[in-house]
N, C-alpha and C positions, 0 to 999 in steps of 0.2 A: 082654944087650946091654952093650958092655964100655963104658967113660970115654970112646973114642977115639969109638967110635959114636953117641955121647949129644953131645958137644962139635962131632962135623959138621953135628949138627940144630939146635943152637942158633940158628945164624944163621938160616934157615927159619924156625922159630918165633916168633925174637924179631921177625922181620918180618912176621906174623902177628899178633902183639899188639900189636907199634908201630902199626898199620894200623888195628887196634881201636880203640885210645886215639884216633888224630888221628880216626876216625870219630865217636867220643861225644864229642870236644870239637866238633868241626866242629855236631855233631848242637846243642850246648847253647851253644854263640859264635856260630855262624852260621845255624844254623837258625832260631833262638828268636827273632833279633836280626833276622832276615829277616820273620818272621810278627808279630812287632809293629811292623815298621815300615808292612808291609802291613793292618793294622789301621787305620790312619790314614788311608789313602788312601779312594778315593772308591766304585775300582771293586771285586766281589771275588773276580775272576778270581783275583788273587794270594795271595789268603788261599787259592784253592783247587789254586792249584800250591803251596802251603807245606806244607797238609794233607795232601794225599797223598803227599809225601814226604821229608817228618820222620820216620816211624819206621825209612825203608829206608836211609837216609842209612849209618849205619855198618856195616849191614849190605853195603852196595855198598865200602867201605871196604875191609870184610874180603875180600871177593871178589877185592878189588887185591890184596891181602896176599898172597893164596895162591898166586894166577899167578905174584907177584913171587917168592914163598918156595919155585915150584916151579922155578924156574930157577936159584936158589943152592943147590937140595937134591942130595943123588948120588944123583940116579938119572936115568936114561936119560933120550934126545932121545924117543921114544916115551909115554914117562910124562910130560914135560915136555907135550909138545902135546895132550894127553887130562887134561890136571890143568887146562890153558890152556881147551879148552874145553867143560867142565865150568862152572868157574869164570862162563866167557861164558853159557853155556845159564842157569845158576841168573839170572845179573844180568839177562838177558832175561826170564826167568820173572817176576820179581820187578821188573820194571820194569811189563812187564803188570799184577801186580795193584796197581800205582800209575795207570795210567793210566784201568786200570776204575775205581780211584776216583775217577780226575776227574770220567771223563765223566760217572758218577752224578751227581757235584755240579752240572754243567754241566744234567745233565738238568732236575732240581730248579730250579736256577735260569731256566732259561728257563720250566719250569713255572711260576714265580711271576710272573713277567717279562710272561706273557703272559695268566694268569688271575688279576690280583692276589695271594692269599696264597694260593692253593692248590698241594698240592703236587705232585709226581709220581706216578705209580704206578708202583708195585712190579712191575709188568708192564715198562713202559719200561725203568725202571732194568735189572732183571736181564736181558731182552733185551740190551743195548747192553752192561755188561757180558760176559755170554757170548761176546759179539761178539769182541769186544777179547781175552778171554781166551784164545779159539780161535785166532785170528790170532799173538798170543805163542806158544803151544805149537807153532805151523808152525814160526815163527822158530826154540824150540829146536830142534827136531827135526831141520830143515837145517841149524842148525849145528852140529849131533852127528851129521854125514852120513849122517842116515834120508834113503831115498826116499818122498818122500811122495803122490807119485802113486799106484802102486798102493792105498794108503793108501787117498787120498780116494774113488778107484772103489771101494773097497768099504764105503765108510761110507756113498756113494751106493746099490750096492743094499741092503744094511741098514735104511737108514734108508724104502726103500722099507716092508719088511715090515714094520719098526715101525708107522710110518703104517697100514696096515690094519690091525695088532692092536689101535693105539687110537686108533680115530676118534671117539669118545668125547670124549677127553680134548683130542686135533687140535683138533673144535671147537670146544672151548673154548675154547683157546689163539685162534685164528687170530678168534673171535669177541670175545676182549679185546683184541687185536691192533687191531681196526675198532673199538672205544668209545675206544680210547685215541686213535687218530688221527681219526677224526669226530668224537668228544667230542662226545657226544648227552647225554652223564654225565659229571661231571669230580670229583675227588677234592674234596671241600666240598663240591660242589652239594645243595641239600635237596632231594627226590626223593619222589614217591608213586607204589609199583608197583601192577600188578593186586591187587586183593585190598585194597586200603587201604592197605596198611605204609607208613610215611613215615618218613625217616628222612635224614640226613646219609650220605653215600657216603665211608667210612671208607677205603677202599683198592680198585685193579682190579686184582686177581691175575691168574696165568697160568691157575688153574680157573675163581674167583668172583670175584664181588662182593661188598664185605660194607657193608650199608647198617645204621649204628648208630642205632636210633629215642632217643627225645628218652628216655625212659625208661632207655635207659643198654643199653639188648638190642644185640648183633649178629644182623644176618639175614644168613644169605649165600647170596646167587641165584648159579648159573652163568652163566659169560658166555653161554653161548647163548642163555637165557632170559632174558637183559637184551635182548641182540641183538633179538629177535622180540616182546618183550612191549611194551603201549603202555603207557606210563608220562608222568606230568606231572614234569618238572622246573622247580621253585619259583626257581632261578636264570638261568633262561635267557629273554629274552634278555639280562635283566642282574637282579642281585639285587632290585631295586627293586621296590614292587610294589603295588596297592591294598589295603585291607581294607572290606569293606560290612558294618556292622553295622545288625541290625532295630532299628527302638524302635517302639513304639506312643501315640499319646495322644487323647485324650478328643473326642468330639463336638463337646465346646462349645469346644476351643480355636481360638485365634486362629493359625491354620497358619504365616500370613508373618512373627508374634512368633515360634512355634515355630523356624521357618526361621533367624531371624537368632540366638533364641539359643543354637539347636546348634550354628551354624558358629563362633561366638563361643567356644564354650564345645572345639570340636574344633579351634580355631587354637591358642587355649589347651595342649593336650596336646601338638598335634605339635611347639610350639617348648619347651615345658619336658621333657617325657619322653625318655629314652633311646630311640634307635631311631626314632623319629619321622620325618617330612622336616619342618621347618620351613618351605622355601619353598612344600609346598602349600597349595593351600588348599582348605581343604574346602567340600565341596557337599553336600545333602540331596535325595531326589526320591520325593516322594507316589506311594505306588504299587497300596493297597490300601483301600474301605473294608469293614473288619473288622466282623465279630461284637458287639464291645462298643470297636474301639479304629480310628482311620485310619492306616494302617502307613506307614510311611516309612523307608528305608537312608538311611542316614550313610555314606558314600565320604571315607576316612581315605588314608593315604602311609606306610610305612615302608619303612627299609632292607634289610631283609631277615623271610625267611618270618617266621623266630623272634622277629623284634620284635612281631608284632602281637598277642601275649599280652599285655605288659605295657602296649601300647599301648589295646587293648581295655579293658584294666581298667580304667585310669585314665579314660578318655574318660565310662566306665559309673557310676563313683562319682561325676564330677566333673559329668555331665549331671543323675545324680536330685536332686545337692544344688543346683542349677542351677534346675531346673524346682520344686524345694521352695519355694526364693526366689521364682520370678516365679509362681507357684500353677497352673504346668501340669500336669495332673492325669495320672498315666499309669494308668489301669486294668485290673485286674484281668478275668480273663477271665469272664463274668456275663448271665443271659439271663431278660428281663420276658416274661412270658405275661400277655395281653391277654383279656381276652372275657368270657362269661356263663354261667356253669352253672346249668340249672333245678333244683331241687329240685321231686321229686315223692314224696307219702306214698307211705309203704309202698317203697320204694326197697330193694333189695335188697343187700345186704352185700356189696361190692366197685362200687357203680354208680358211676354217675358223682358225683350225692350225697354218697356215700361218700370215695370220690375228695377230693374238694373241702374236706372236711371233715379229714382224714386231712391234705391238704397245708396248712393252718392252723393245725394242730396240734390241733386237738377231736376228742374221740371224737364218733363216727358215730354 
């Protein structure tokens, strides 16, 4: 390429890289200066138009660039309007995957919006992406004069025979599909499936479910088998929730002291303990006489399942030292035999004699 042919591309180029430049400046003067004033503000729709497109920002610049630098370059009105859009298809391309990032955020956000701190699922989001994404690829396509009709009729039958080869996996999708819009399960919710597992609902995927027990395990159900299975959710209809713990105590107590100084003793916990409700109040209700003890549940409050560990505890240390003080006896489990055994001579070695002798601790 000779001097003469390098100095006609100059101008092209250098408008190529000027294009560059006012993009990263635009990207770190305006962008930067846009996303912290939006920090400030109240709502965070705009920190979420700032986020999804701060990093395309100079990329969209250059895109200007090249349209502009393909119309000072020599070459043809032909290669001019094919360089123009090209140019346009990429900046549509890439506007799409700005807007899939919104909506992700949007998704998210009204997920919090509307179940306190819980988040989306990953079902949601990449659906609504996808969406989005497909919709921009039309866009390019029309405007790189594909027809996209034929197109779509055959991604229509296609997509037919897919669907039969995996109906499998269809259900699954189309069964997380239904948890994520019925929300029978919501991403935080604490959950006990068939079989026992309990656990916090980590994510609803397009296959599974993946419910994390308190132990730190993932389990991951398919959505179908959430769909169908009867399951308890510990959040629904809201996090709040009772805890009944047993105690037992003595014959000889005084029930209505008992009474006053467990509630005393369990108001105590729910306003000092983490997790607790303070404004409950607790209640006690006789409901057994035992073997050696008259049983009674304690009816506690906290805010969520996983408080009631810590809450349990404390109520259990705080009621023995409790009844230590006021000398309410809790006993141990213990059984008196009542009555008369005859001894008769000559009794034989395991009789009843024997017996009796044996549970005294004497040789027979």
């Amino acid at each position: 390429m000779t001097v003469q042919a390098l100095e006609v591309w100059l101008l092209p180029l250098g408008m190529v890289a000027v294009a560059g430049a006012l993009g990263y400046l635009a990207r770190v003067l305006v962008v930067q200066r846009l996303a912290r004033l939006s920090a400030r503000t109240a709502t965070d729709l705009d920190d979420l138009v700032v986020a999804s497109v701060r990093k395309q920002v100079p990329f969209w610049f250059v895109l200007g660039g090249i349209a502009l630098a393909a119309r000072a370059a020599p070459i043809g009105d032909e290669s001019v309007r094919l360089a123009c859009r090209l140019a346009a298809a990429v900046f549509f391309l890439s506007l799409s995957f700005s807007a899939a990032g919104l909506i992700g955020g949007l998704v998210d956000r009204a997920a919090r919006n509307a179940s306190g701190n819980f988040a989306a699922t990953s079902l949601s989001r990449n659906v609504l992406r996808a969406v989005v994404l497909v919709v921009g690829i039309l866009l390019v396509l029309v405007n790189l004069g594909v027809e996209i009709t034929p197109l779509l009729t055959a991604l229509g039958v296609g997509s037919l025979a897919v669907a039969l080869a995996l109906q499998p996996t269809l259900s699954n999708l189309f069964a997380g599909l239904h948890i994520t819009l019925a929300k029978p399960v919501r991403v935080g919710d604490f959950v006990e499936l068939e079989g026992g597992v309990q656990g916090f609902v980590a994510d609803i995927g397009w296959r599974a479910t993946k419910v994390r027990e308190l132990s730190n395990n993932v389990i991951v159900v398919p959505n179908a088998r959430i769909s169908e299975m009867v399951l308890k959710n510990y959040a629904l209809p809201e996090p709040e929730q009772s805890v009944v713990i047993q105690v037992g105590v003595s014959y000889g107590s005084d029930l209505r002291h008992v009474q006053r100084v467990t509630c005393e003793v369990g108001r105590q916990v729910l306003a000092e303990v983490e997790g607790g409700v303070g404004s409950f109040e607790p209640f006690i209700r006789y409901h057994t006489f035992g073997d050696s003890a008259i049983g009674l549940s304690v009816i506690l409050r906290v805010k969520q399942f996983i408080d009631r560990y810590l809450v349990t505890h404390e109520f259990l240390m705080r009621l023995k030292e409790r009844f230590d003080r006021e000398g309410i006896e809790i006993p141990f489990p213990q059984r008196v035999l009542h009555g008369e055994l005859e001894f008769r001579s000559g009794a034989p070695s395991g009789s009843v004699g024997s017996f009796e002798a044996q549970a005294r601790g004497a040789t027979p």
